[in-house]
N, C-alpha and C positions, 0 to 999 in steps of 0.2 A: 309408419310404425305399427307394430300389432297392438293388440289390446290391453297385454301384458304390460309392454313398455310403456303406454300412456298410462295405464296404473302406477306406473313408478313413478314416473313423472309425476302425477299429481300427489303422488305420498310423501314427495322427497320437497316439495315447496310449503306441504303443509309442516307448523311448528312442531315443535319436538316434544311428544308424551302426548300426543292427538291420538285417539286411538278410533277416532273412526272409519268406519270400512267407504272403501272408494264406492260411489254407484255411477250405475251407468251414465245417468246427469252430467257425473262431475268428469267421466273420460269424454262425455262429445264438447265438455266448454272451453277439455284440453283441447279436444282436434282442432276445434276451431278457432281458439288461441292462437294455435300453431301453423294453421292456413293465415291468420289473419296478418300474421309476420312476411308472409310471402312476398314478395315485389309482383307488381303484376307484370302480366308480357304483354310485351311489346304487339302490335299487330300490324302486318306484313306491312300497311298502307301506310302507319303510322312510323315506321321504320325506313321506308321508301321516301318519305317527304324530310324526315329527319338529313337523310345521304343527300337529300337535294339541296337541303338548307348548309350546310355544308361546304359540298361543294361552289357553290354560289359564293360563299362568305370566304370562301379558298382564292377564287378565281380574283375577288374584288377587290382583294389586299395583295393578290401579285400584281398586279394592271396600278394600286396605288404606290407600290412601292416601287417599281421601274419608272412611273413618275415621276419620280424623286430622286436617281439616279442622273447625273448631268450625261449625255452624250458622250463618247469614248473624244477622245481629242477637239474638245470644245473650250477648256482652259489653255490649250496651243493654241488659239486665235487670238486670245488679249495679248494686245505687244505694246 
């Protein structure tokens, strides 16, 4: 945002009949307000071991659920 618009932004949270002027204090406590909302990112490694865990947790619930699945014609054997 420019300078401008963090001025408004803080003008427009303060009450209504405030007549004080914005200084420059009060645009860096918007910036960093408004950084401080950010999400942080991710990092490359920390994203790679994510896709691993995943994966893994993917594989170990198909392998449990064909478990669980009887054999194709193994209820034709009870006579």
């Amino acid at each position: 945002m420019s300078d401008g618009a963090e001025r408004q932004e803080v003008a427009a949270r303060r009450p209504l009949g405030d007549t004080r002027g914005v200084r420059e204090g009060d645009v860096i406590e918007n910036v960093a307000r408004n950084f401080a909302r950010q999400p942080a990112k991710e990092s490359s490694l920390a994203m790679i071991e994510r896709a691993r865990n995943l994966r893994t947790g993917t594989v170990q619930k198909m392998q449990a659920g064909k478990q669980r699945i009887p054999p194709v014609g193994a209820a034709c054997l009870d006579f």
